[in-house]
C-alpha positions as CSV (number, residue, x, y, z in Angstrom):
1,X,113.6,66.4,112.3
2,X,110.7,66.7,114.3
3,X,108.2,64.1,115.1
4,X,104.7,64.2,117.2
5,X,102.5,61.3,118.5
6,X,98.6,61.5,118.7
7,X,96.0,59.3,119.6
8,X,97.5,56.2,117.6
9,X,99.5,58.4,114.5
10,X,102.5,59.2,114.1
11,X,103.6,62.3,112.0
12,X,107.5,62.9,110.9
13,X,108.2,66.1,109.2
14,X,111.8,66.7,108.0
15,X,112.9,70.0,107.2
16,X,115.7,71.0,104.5
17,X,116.9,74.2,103.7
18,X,119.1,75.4,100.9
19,X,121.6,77.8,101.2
20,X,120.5,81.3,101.1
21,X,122.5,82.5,98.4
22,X,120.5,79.5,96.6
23,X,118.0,81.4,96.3
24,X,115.7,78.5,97.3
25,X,113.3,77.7,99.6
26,X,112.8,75.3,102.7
27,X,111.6,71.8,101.5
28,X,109.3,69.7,103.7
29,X,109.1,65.9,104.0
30,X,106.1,64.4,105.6
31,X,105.7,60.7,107.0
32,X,102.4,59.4,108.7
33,X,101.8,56.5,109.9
34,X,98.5,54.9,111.0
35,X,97.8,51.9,113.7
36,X,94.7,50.0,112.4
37,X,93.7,50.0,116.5
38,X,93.1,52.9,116.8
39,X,90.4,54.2,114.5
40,X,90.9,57.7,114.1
41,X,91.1,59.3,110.0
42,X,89.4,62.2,111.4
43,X,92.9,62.8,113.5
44,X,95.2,61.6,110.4
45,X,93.3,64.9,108.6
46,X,93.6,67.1,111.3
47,X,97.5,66.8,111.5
48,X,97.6,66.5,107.7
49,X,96.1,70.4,107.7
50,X,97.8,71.3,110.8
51,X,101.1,70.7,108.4
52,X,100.0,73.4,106.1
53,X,98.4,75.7,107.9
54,X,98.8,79.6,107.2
55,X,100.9,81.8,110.1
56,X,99.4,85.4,110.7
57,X,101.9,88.0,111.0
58,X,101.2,92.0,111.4
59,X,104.0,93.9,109.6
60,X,104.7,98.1,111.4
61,X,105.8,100.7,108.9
62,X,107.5,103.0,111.1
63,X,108.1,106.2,109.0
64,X,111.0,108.0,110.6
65,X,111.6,110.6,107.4
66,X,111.1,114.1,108.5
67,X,113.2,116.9,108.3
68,X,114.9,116.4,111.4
69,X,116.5,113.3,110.1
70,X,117.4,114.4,106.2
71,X,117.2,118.4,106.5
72,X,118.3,118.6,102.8
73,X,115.8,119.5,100.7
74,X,112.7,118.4,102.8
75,X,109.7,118.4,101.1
76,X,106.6,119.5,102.0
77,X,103.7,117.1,101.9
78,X,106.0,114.5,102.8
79,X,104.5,111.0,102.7
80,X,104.5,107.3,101.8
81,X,102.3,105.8,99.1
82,X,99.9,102.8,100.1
83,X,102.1,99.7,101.1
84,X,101.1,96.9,98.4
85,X,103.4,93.5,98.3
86,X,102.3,89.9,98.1
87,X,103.6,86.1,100.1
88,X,105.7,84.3,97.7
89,X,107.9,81.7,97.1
90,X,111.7,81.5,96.0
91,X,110.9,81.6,92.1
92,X,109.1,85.0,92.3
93,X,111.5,87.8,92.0
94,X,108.7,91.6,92.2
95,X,111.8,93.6,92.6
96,X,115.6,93.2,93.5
97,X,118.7,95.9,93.5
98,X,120.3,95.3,90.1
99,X,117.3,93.8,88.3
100,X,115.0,96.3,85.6
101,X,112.0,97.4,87.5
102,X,108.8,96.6,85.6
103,X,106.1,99.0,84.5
104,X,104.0,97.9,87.7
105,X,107.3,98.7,90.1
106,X,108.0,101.7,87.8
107,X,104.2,103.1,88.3
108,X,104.7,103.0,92.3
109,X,107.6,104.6,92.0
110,X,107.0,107.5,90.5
111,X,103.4,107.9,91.1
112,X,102.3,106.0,93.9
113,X,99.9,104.4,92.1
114,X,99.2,100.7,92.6
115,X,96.6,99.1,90.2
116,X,99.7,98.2,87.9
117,X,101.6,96.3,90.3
118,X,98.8,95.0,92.0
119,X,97.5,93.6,88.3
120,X,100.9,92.1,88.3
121,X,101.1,90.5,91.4
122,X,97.7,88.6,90.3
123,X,98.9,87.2,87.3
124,X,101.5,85.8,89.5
125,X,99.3,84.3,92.0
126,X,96.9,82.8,89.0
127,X,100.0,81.3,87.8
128,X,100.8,80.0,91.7
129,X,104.2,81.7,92.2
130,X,102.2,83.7,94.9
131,X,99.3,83.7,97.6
132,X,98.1,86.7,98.2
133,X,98.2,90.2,97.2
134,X,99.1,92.5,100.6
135,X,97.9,96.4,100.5
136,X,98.4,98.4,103.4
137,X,97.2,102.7,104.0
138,X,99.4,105.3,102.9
139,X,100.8,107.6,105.6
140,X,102.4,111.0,106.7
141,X,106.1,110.7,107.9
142,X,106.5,110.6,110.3
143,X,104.1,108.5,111.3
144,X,103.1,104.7,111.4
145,X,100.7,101.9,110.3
146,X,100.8,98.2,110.0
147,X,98.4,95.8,108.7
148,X,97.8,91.7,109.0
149,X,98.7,88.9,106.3
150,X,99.5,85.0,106.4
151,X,102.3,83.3,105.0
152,X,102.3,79.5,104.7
153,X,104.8,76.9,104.2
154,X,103.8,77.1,100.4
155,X,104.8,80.7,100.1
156,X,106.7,81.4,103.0
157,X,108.2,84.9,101.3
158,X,107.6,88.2,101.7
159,X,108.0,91.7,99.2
160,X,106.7,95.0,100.3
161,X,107.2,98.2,99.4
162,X,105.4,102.2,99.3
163,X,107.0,104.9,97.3
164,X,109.1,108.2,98.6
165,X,106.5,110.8,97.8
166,X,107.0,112.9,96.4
167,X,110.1,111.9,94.5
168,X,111.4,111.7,91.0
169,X,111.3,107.4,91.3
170,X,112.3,106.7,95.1
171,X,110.8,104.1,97.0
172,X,111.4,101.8,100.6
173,X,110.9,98.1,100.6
174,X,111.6,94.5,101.7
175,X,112.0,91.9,98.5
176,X,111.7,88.4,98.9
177,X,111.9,87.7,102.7
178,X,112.2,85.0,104.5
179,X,110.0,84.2,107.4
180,X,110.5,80.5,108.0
181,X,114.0,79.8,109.0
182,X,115.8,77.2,111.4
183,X,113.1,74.7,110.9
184,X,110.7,77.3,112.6
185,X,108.6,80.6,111.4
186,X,110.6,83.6,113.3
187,X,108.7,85.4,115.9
188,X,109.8,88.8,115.0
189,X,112.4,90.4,112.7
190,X,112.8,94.0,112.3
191,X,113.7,95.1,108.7
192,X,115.9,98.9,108.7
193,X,114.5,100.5,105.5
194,X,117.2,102.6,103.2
195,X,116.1,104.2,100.2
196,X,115.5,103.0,96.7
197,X,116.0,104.6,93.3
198,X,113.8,102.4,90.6
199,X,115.7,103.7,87.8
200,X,113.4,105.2,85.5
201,X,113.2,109.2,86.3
202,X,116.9,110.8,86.4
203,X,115.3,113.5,88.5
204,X,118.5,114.5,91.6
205,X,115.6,116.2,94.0
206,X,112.8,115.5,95.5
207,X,110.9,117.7,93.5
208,X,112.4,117.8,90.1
209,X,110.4,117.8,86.9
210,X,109.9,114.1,85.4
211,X,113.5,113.1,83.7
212,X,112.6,110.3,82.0
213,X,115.7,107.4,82.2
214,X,116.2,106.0,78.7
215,X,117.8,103.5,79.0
216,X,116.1,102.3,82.1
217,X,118.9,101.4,84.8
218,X,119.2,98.8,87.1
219,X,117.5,99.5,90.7
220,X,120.2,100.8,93.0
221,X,120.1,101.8,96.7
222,X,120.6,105.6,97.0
223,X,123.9,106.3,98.7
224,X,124.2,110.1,98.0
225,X,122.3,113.4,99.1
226,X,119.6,114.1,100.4
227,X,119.9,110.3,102.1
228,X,123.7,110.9,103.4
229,X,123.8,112.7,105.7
230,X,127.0,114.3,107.4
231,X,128.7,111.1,105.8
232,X,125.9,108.9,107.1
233,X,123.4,107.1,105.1
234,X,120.3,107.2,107.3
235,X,117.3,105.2,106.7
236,X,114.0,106.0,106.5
237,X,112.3,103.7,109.1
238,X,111.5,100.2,109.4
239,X,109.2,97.1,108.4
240,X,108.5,95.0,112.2
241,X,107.2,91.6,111.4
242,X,105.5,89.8,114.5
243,X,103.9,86.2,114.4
244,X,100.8,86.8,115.7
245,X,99.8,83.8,118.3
């Protein structure tokens, strides 16, 4: 529990957190109190919005894929699609390994493409499941790029994600995380980015003609070649996220 004093109020916040196998999200319990003496509602207002204001954070995409790192099969024109993800909270689920990736998640995959996603990361934010929708450059790999959103106590999750290109259906990304833990947003946490299959093209290469998967699998993390390598599975480069004061 934390509790601050200022000019004549008094504001208690109390912080409870689920599990995180809940699935659930940190709850927040506000208290303020007001001494008739001291006349000052516009200070009562100020800490009422200071209590829910938005954190800035710049997320890095550091694209380490090249052929130096997975020799097997390298492509040329190898590259990530623009980054596109949203803030959240716990009842939004855009992707997660073992769920059906939807035709938005599927379009990204395969193509790059990001009006379908982005049309339905809208119609969750109309419904208020998320705040804002997060689109970042596409890049070479290697290579890097990063980008600045806000996360508030409302929506204190994150998903991301930018396909493999080319590929059949690969992609990177981060689903649903976490940025507010402890009581406290984190300064900086570092995200090690392994590859994705989507699980709509059956395609084995990087290159291989469109395979379409009927039925659709579940999305799996890709454990065999090209991304093992030497008995290794070797990412392909990392998400940084640093508050931003």
């Amino acid at each position: 529990m934390n509790e601050w004093i200022s000019m004549g109020l008094r504001c208690m916040m109390i912080w409870a957190s689920a599990p995180l196998f809940a699935g659930l999200d940190p709850v927040f319990f506000e208290r303020l109190a007001y001494w008739p003496e001291v006349e000052n509602t516009l200070g009562l207002v100020s800490l009422a919005e200071n209590g829910n204001q938005s954190v800035t954070y710049q997320v890095t995409f550091q694209a380490d894929w090249s052929a130096d790192t997975h020799p097997e099969g390298f492509p040329g024109g190898a590259h990530f699609s623009p980054l596109i993800g949203a803030n959240h909270h716990g009842n939004l689920v855009i992707w997660e390994p073992g769920g059906l990736a939807t035709p938005g998640m599927e379009s990204m995959a395969e193509t790059g493409a990001t009006s379908l996603l982005a049309g339905e990361i809208q119609s969750a934010i109309d419904a208020e499941t998320a705040g804002d929708l997060m689109q970042g450059g596409a890049i070479d790999s290697p290579g890097d790029t990063d980008f600045l959103f806000q996360v508030d106590r409302r929506f204190p999750r994150v998903t991301l994600v930018t396909m493999i290109a080319p590929s059949p259906d690969w992609f990177l990304g981060v689903h649903g995380l976490l940025l507010f833990e402890g009581g406290r947003w984190l300064e900086e946490r570092t995200v090690t980015l392994y590859a994705y299959d989507a699980g709509t093209d059956s395609g084995p290469e990087y290159t291989s003609p469109n395979m379409d998967t009927q039925p659709q699998e579940p999305i799996a993390r890709l454990t065999e070649s090209p991304f093992d390598v030497g008995g290794t599975l070797v990412p392909l480069g990392t998400f940084r996220f640093e508050r931003v004061p």
